[in-house]
N, C-alpha and C positions, 0 to 999 in steps of 0.2 A: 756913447757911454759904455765904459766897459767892464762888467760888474767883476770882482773879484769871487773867486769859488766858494770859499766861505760866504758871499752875500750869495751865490746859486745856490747854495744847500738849502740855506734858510722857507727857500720858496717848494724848492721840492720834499724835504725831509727833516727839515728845522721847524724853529719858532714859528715864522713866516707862512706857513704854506697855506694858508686864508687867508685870501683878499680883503683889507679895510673895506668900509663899507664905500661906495661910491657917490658921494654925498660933496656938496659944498667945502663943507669944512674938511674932508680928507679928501680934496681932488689931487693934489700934489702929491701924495701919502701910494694913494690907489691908482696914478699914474707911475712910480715907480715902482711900484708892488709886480704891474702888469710889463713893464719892461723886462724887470727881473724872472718873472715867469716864462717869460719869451724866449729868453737867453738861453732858459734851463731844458724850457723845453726842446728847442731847438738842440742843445748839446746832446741831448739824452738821444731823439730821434737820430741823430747822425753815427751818434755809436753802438746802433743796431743793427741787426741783418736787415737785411730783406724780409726775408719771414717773419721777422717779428714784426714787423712793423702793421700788419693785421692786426692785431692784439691790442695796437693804442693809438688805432686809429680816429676813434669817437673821445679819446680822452682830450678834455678844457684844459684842464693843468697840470702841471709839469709834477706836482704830487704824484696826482692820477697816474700819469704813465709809469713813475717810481713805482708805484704801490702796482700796478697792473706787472711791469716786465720781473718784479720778485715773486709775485703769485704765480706766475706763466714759470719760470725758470724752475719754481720750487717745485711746480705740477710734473714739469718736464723732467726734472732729476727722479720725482719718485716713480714715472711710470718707467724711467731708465733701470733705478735698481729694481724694482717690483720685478720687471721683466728678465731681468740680468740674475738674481737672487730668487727667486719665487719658485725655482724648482724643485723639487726632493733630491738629496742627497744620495749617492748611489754606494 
């Protein structure tokens, strides 16, 4: 199955990005849910460094790693300008 990008947003940064519950009546539901997470997650680890991939190593879902590699990125820009910027003016 090959989900389209629009259905990978959903699971990382959409509607989507909580699992149906796993039940009976949504096994169908929550077996694509988990595909689709798979896919996302997988894309996402592939278009990282090396180094980052510390950072999202413990994350379940492909949310997680979204939300994990924009909090790492956004740390990593401020301690960029902090350092770059933080000096006194001469």
């Amino acid at each position: 199955m090959d989900s389209s990008g629009q259905d990978l947003w959903g699971v990382v940064g959409g509607d989507d990005f909580t699992p149906p519950e796993n039940n009976e009546e949504n096994a169908e539901a929550f077996k694509q849910w988990r595909q689709k997470n798979a896919e996302a997650g997988f894309a996402l680890k592939r278009s990282i460094s090396h180094g980052m991939f510390e950072h999202i190593i413990r994350c379940k879902f492909a949310n997680e790693i979204w939300q994990t590699l924009d909090s790492s990125s956004a740390e990593r820009l401020t301690h960029y300008f902090q350092g770059r910027y933080s000096h006194p003016m001469e």
